[in-house]
N, C-alpha and C positions, 0 to 999 in steps of 0.2 A: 415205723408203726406196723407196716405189713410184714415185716418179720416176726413181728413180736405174735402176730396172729396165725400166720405160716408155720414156726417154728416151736410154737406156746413157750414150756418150761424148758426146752433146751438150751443151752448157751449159744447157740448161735440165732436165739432171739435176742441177743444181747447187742446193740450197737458197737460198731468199733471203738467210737468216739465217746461213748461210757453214754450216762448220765448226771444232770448239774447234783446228784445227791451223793453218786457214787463217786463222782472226781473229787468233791469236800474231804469223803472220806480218807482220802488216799493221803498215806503219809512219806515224808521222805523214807523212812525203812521199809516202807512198800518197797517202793522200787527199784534200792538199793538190793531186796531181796530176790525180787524177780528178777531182776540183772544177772544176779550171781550163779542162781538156780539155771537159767534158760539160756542166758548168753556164754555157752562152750562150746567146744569144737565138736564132741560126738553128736550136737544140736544143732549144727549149722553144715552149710554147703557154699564151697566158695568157687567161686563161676569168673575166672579172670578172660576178657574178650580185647587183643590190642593189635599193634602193628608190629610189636617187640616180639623180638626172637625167644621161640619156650624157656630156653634157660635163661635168659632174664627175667622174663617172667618169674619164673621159680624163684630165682635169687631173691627177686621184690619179698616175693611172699613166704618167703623164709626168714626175710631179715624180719618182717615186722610178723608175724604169726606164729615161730615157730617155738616160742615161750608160754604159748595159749594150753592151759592145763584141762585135762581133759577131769572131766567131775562124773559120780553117781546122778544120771538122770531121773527124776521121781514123777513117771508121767500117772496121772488122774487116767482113769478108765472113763470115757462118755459114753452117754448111752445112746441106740438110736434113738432117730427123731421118730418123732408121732405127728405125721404129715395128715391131712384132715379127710376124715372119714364121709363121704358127703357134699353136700353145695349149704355153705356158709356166707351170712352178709354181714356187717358189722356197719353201722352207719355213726360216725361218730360228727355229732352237734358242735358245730363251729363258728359262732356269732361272728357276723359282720361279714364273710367271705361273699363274693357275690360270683364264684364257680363252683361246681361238681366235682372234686379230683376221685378218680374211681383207677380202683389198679385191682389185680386177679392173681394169683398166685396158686403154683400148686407145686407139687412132686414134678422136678426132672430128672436128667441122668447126668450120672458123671464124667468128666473126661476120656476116662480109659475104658466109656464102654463100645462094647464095636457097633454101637447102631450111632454113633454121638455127631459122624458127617451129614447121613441121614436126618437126621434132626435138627441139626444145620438147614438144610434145604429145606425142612418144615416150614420150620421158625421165618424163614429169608421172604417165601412167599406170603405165609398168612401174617407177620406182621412186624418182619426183620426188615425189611427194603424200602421204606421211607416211603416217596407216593408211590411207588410200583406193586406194594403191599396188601393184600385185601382191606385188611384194617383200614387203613388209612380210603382207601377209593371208598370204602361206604363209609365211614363214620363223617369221614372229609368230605371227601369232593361230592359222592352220591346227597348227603343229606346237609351241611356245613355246620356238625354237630360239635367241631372239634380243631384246634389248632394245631395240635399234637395228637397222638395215637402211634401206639407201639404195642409189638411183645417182642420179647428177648431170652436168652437161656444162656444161662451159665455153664461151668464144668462141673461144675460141684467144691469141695476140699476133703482134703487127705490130710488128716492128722496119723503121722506114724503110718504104723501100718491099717487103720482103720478108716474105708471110705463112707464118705456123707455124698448122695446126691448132688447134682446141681436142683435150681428151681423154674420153673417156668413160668415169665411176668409179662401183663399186660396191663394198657393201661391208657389213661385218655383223659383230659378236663374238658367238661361244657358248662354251657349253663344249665343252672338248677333243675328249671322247667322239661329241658331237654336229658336231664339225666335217665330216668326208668327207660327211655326208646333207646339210648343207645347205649346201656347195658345191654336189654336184648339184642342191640347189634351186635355187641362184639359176643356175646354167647353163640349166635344164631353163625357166627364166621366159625367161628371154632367148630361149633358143630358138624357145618356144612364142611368142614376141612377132614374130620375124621369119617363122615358118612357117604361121602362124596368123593371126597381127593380131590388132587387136583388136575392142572391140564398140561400137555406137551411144550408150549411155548411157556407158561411157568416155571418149567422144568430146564428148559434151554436156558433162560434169562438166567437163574439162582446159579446154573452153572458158570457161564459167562462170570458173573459177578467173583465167585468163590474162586474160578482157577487165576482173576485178575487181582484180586485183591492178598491171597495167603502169598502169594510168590512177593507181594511187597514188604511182607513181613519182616523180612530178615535182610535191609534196607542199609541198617544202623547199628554198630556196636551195642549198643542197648537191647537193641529187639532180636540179634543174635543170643544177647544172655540170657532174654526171657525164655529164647526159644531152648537152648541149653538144661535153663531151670524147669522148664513144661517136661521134658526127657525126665530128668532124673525124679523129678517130682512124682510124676505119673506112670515109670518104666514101660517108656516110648520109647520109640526106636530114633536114634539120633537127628535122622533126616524123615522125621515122620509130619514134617510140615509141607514135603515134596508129597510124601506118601499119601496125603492125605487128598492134593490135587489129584492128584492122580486115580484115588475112590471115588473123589466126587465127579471125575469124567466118566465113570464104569457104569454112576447109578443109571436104571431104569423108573418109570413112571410107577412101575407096581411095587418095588422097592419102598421109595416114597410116602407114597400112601399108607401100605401099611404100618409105613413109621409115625404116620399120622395116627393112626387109628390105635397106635401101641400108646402112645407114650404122651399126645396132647390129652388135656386135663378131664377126668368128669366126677372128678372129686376135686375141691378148690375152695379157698376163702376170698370173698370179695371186701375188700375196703372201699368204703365212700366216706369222703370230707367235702361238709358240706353246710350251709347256715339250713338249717331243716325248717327254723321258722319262715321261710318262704318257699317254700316247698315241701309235700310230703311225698316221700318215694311211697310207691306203690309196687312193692317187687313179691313178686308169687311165683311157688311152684320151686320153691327153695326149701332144704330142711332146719335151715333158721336162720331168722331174720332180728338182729337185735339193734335197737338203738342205745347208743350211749352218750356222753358228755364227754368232748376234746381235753383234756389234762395235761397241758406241758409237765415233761417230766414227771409220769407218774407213775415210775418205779424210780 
């Protein structure tokens, strides 16, 4: 649902997993046709990761692929998104729930942009790093608003040659009563993250974290292909998951910050799910604030 709000009319408000109206519709020649259309070689990237010698490798992949006929690809033009202009709440009415589920959404950046380690380190301290997180110490442990609490960023996607942002999500369940304070929290974090920054031992810790955790990456045959497919996908440099420890031991503390101050949210949509009949939010100083009625499937 917070896509659907984050993204409006674009198709990537659209779920992956459809909708119960949109899967009815779908017929065997659907798929038959988007098969034929989408599944060719000029459309695909094949990424072999083993213990076998290249040229058997090859030989594999010539015995079973090398019959795969290449087709006229007929890509659709999308348009940018229209990422939201403002501070947006949307409170949608949800009978019988007896939590708050409240998540934040805005404009991130993409993979391939050079501030994206940077931002990395943003995200790790204000509400990437579990309790070590801002989020979490005050929405949690500071006030005990909250069982969970996060934010996170993505890379974005790359269709073709045309990039889409990643997004920037937070987010948090309490109880009802305790929902309006700790929305102000995690705004008041956010804030305090781009007007402030942050500190030297935050900065130590994110790094610690990033040069221990990217180097286990590529662990696994599997997580070597991702890393392969992250390359060609994004026109990274091969070993740029070395490269990338390697920027985030360089950054400085002013670096940081103003990757804080660039790129966390002050245009954003807030979603709340919530039973509103026992509580009513109270949220000001927003440029709109709407209530609606929950809808399974209602596109």
């Amino acid at each position: 649902m917070l896509s659907q709000l984050l993204y409006k009319d674009h198709p990537l408000a659209h779920p992956t997993e459809g909708y119960e109206n949109s899967l009815l519709n779908i017929k065997r020649e659907d798929v038959i046709e988007f098969y034929n259309n989408f599944y060719i070689p000029n459309n695909s990237t094949l990424i072999v990761v083993s213990d076998l010698e290249p040229s058997k490798s090859i030989e594999i992949v010539e015995k079973f692929f090398s019959k795969w006929q290449k087709k006229v690809l007929n890509i659709k033009q999308i348009s940018d998104i229209n990422y939201p202009k403002g501070k947006e709440v949307y409170i949608y009415h949800f009978p019988g729930i007896n939590q708050a589920f409240v998540f934040l959404g805005s404009k991130g950046i993409s993979r391939d942009n050079k501030d994206f380690n940077k931002f990395r380190i943003v995200n790790y301290i204000l509400g990437g790093s579990g309790f070590s997180s801002r989020i979490v110490k005050t929405i949690r442990v500071k006030y005990g608003y909250a069982y969970w609490a996060y934010s996170r960023i993505d890379g974005g996607y790359k269709r073709y040659n045309k990039v889409f942002e990643g997004s920037f999500i937070a987010g948090f369940s309490t109880k009802v009563e305790s929902g309006n304070h700790a929305i102000e929290l995690l705004l008041d974090e956010i804030n305090k993250a781009i007007n402030e920054g942050f500190k030297e031992d935050e900065l130590r810790s994110a790094k610690s974290y990033y040069e221990g955790s990217i180097a286990r990456q590529g662990q696994t045959y599997s997580q070597v292909a991702n890393i392969i497919f992250n390359a060609k996908l994004w026109n990274l440099p091969y070993d740029y998951w070395i490269k990338d420890i390697e920027e985030i031991k360089k950054l400085n503390l002013n670096e940081v910050n103003e990757t804080a101050k660039k790129f966390l949210p002050k245009d954003y949509v807030i979603l709340v799910l919530a039973d509103t009949s026992q509580f009513k939010f109270d949220l000001k100083g927003f440029d709109k604030v709407e209530i609606r009625n929950f809808k399974l499937n209602e596109n």
